[in-house]
C-alpha positions in Angstrom: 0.0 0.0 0.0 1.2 3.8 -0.9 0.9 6.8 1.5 -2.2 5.5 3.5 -3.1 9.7 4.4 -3.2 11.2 0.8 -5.4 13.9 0.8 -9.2 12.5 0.3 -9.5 14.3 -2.9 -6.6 13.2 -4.8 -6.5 10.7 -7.8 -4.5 8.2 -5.6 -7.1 8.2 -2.7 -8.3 4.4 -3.5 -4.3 3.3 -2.9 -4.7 4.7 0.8 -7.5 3.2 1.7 -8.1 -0.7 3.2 -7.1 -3.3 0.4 -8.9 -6.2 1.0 -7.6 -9.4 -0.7 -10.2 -12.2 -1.8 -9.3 -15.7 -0.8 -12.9 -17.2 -1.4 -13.3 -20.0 -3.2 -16.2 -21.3 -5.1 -17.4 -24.8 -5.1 -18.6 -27.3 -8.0 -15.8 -26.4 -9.9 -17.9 -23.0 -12.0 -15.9 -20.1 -12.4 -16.3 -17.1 -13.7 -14.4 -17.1 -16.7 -16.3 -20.6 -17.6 -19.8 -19.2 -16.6 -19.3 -15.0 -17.2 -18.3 -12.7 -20.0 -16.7 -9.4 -19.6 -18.6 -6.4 -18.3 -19.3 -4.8 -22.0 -22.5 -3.9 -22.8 -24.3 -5.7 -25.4 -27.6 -7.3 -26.6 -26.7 -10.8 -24.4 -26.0 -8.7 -21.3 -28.4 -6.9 -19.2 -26.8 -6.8 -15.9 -23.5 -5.5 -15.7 -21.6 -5.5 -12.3 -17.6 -4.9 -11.0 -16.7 -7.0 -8.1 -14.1 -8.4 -6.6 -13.4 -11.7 -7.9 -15.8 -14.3 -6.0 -17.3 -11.8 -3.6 -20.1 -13.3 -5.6 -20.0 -17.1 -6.0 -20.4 -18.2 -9.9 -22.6 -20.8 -8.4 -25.4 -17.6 -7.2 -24.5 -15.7 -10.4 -26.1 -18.6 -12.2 -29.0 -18.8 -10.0 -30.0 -15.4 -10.7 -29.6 -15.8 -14.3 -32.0 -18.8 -14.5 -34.6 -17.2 -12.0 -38.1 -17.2 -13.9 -39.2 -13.7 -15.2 -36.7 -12.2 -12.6 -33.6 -13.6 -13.9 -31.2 -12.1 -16.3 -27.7 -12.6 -18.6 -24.8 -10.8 -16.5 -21.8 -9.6 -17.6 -19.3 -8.8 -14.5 -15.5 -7.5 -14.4 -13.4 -9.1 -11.6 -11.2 -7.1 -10.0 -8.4 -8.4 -7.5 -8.6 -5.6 -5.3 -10.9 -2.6 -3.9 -8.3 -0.2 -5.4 -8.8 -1.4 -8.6 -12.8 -1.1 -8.6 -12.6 2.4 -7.1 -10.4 3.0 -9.6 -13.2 2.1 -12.0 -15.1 4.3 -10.3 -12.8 7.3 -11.0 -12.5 6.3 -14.5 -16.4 6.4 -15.4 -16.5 9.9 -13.6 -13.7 11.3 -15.7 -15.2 9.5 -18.9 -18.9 9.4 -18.3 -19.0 9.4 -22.4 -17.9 5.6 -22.4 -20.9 4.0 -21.5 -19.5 0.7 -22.8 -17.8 -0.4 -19.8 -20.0 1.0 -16.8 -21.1 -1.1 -15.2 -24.7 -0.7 -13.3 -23.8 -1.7 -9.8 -20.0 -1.9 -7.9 -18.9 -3.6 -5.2 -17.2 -1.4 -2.9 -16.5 -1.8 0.7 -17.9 0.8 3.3 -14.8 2.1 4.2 -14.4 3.6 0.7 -18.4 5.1 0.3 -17.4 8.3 2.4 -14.4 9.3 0.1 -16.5 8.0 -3.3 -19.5 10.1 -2.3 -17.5 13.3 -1.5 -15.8 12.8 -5.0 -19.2 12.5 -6.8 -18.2 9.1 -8.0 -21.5 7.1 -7.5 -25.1 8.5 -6.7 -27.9 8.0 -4.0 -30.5 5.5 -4.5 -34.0 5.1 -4.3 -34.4 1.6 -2.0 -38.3 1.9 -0.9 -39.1 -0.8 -4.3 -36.8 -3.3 -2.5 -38.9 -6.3 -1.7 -36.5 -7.1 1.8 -35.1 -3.5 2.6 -37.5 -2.6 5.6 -36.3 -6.5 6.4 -32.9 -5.8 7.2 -31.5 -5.1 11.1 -31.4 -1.0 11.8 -27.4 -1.3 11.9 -27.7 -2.0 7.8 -29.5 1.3 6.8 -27.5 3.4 9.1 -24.8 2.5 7.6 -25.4 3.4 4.5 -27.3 6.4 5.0 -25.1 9.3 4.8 -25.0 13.4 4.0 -23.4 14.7 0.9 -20.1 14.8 2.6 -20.5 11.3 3.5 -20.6 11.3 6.8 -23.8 9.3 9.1 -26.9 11.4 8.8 -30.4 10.1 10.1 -31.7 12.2 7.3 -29.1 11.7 4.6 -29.8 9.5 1.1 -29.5 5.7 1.0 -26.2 5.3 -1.0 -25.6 1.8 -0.9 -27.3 -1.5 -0.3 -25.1 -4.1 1.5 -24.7 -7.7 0.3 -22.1 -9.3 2.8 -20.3 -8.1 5.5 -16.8 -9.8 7.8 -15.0 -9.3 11.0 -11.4 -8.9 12.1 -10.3 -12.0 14.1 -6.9 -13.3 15.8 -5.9 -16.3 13.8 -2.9 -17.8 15.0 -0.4 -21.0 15.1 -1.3 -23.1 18.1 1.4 -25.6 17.6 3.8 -22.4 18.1 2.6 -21.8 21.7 4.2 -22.7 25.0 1.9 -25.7 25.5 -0.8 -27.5 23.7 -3.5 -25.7 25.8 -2.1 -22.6 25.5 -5.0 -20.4 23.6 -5.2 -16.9 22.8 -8.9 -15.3 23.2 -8.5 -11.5 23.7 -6.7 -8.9 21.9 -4.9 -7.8 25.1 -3.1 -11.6 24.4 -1.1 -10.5 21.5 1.3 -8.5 23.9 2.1 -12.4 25.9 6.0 -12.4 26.1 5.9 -15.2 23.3 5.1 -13.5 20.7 7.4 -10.7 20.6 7.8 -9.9 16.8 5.9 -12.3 16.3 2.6 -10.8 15.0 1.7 -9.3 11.8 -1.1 -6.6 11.4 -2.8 -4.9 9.2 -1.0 -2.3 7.7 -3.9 -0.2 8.2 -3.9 3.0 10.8 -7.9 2.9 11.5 -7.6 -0.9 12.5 -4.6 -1.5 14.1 -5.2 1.7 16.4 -8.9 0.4 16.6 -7.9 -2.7 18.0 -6.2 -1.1 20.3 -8.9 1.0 21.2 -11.4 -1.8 21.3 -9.2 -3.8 23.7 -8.9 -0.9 25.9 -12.9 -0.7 26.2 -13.6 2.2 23.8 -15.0 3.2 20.6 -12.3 2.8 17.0 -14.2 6.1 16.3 -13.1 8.5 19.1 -12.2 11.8 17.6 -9.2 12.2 20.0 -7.4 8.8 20.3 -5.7 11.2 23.0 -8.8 10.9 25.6 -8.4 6.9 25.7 -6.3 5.5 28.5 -3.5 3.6 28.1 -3.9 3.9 24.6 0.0 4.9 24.1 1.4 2.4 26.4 -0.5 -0.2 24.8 0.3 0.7 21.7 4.5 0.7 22.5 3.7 -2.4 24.0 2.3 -3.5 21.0 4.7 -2.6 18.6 7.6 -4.6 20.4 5.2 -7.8 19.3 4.7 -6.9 15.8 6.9 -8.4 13.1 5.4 -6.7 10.3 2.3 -4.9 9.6 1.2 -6.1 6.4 -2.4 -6.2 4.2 -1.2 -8.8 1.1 1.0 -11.6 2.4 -0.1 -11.8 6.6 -1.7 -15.3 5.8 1.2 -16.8 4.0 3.5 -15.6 6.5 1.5 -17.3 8.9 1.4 -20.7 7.0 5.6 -21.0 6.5 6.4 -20.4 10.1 7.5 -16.6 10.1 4.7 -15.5 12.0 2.4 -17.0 15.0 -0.5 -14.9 15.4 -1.8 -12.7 12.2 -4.9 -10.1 12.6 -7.2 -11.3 9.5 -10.9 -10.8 7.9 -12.6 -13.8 9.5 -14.1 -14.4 5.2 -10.5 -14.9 4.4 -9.9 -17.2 7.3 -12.5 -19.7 7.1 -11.3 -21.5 4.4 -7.5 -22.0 5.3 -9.2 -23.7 9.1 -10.7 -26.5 7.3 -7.3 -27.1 5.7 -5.2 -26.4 8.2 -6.0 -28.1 11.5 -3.1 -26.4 13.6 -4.4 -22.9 13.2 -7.0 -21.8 15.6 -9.0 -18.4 15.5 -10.4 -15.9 18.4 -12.8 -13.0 18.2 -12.1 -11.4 21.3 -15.5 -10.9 23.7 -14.6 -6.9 24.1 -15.7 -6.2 20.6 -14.0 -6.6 16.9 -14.0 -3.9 13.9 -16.5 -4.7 11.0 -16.4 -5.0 7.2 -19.5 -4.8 4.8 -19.3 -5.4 1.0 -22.3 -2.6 -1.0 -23.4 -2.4 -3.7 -22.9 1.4 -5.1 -24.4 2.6 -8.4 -21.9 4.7 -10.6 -22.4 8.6 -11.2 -22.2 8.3 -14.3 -25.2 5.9 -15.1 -27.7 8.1 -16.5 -30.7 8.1 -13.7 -33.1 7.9 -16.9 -32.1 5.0 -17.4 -35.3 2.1 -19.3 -37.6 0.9 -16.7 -36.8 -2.7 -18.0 -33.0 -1.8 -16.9 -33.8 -0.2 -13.4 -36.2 -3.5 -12.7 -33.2 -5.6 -13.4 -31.0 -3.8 -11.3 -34.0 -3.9 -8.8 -34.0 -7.4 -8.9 -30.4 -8.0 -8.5 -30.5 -6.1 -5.2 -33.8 -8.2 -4.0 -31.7 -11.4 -4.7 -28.7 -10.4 -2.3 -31.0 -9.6 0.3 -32.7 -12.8 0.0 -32.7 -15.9 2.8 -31.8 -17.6 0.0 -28.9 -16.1 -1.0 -27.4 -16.1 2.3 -27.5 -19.9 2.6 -25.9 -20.1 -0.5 -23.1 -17.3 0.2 -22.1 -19.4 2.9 -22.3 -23.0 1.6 -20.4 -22.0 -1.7 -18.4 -18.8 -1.1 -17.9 -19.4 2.8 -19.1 -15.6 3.3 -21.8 -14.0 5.6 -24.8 -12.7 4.3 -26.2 -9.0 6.2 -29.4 -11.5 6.5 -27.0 -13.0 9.1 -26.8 -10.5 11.3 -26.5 -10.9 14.9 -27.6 -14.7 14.4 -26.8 -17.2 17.2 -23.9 -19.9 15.7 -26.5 -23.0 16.5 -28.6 -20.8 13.5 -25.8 -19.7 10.8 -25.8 -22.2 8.2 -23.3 -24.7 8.6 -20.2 -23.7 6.8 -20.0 -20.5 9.2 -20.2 -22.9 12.5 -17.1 -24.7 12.2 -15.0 -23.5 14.1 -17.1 -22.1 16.7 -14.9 -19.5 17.4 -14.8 -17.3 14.5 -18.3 -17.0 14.8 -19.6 -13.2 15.7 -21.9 -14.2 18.6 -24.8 -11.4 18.9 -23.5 -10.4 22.6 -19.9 -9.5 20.7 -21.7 -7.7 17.5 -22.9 -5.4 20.0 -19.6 -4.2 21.1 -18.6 -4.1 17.6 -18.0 -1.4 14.9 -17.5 -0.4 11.4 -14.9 2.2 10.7 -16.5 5.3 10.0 -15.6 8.6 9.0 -14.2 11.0 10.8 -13.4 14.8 10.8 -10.5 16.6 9.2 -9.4 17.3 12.9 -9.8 13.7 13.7 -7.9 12.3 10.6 -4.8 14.7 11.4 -4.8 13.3 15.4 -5.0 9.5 13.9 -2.4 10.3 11.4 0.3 11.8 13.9 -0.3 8.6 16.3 0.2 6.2 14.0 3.1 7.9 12.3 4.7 8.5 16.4 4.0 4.1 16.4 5.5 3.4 13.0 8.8 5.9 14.2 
């Protein structure tokens, strides 16, 4: 990652902000080069979406195409990373006379609506047609709803309807602790004496100072990181235990030894459990930081738009916000529906129980947050803490 405190309004702003690798795999052996063209428009295609690769199983891309009256041909562009997609984003606003490649909805994380809303990059939407939007827990629309500097307003537009959403977790080597029982549950355990530089975090500001706010008992969005006790000690203490902080290779490091404990999304965790049976994975009971995957509609898709286009794009919203969806998110992608939301593990389907741990269990959602926007002010104080850590 580049200089992760660019000014919000320059071209580079996607490289600064949270790149989030995919390591989801589909099943059945459909891909989406085998199943999907390219996101062009043409007579076949009448869906067009940008997403990262997978955050969408083939498997539900097919289902939706074969769904009677509702269904529809879909044309998507994988993208490895969030930087890439806002980047997309960027390039549609600068070009809004290429309406070959738009693409009518992309997958952006909600870290990255703030910045694309003050940047006029994608525009507010009109959810009250949605079959299960007054469905959805409170914390989903709140999220989403936002003022026209991006910012949480209770009477700010609906800019984004959320598909899937993850959680930061402590996933860690336990064949590389003192003794076979040894565990570790809280984030306050990654400063134990045997794992001096031997953690890797996120090379992130907001989450690794979050985490340490969260394991301190307060809120990853305090304006003045200042006002938290202990929040510097624990963060010096911290740094002795860190090895490298690191968004692309943590897991790898992980798997060949150089690491013990790594700070991961718990989407790109599950998988390697079931194939590794000597990692083991924590979400600590004070509270976690949150992920959610939207769905954003491009600026520069015309709002008068057919109304045989709009009730596509409808329906593809209704499907991710189906029950039906979510059980198939988890069986063949191993991701968590919003549907999901605060469910008891004895109720997620059953690729998200095993193992129990990494399960969010209502009791911890509660304690937990998104990363949200914060003041100029705030952003400065952030930026000089995490640069007086990294010194």
């Amino acid at each position: 990652m580049v200089d992760q405190y660019s000014p919000p309004e320059r071209e580079a702003e996607g490289q600064m902000l949270m790149n989030r690798r995919s390591f989801l795999a589909g099943a059945g052996g459909l891909t989406l080069t085998t199943l999907l063209a390219g996101c062009q428009r043409s007579s076949g295609s009448s869906l067009r979406l940008a997403m990262l690769t997978n955050s969408v199983p083939a498997q539900l891309l097919s289902a939706f195409q074969q769904l009677p009256e509702r269904g529809s041909n879909i044309a998507v562009n994988p993208k490895e990373s969030l930087v890439e997609l806002y980047g997309l984003l960027q390039q549609w606003h600068r070009q809004a006379e290429d309406t070959l490649s738009q693409a009518d909805w992309v997958s952006l994380a909600d870290y990255w609506l703030a910045p694309a809303i003050r940047q006029e990059l994608v525009q507010p939407l009109e959810v009250s047609a949605l079959t299960h939007w007054d469905d959805l827990a409170a914390v989903w629309p709140e999220l989403v709803r936002r003022n026209a500097e991006g910012m949480l307003s209770p009477d700010g537009s609906i800019w984004a309807v959320p598909y899937r959403w993850s959680h930061l977790v402590v996933l860690y080597d336990r064949d590389r602790l003192p003794s076979p029982s040894a565990s570790l549950t809280t984030w306050a355990d990654l400063l134990r004496p045997e794992l001096r530089r031997r953690v890797v975090l996120p090379n992130h500001p907001r989450l690794v100072l979050g985490l340490a706010q969260k394991a301190l008992g307060a809120s990853a969005n305090t304006e003045d990181p200042a006002t938290v006790e202990g929040l510097e000690p624990f963060l010096a203490d911290l740094q002795n235990q860190v090895r490298l902080y690191d968004s692309d290779h943590y897991l790898e490091m992980l798997l060949i030894g150089d690491a013990t404990a790594v700070v991961a999304w718990s989407d790109d965790v599950l998988p390697l459990l079931k194939q590794y049976r000597h990692l083991a994975v924590a979400v600590p009971p004070e509270g976690t930081l949150l992920s959610a995957q939207l769905w954003v509609r491009p600026q520069a898709i015309a709002p008068a738009a057919s109304d045989q286009a709009i009730s596509t794009a409808l329906n593809w919203l209704d499907f991710c916000l189906d029950t039906d969806f979510a059980l198939q998110l988890a069986i063949f992608g191993q991701g968590t529906s919003i549907r999901l939301w605060e469910t008891e593990r004895s109720q997620l389907p059953e690729p998200l129980q095993t193992p129990s741990t990494i399960a969010l269990a209502p009791s911890v959602a509660d304690q937990s947050e998104f990363l949200l926007p914060l003041s100029t002010a705030a952003e400065d104080r952030y930026s000089r803490l995490w640069q007086s850590l990294r010194s």
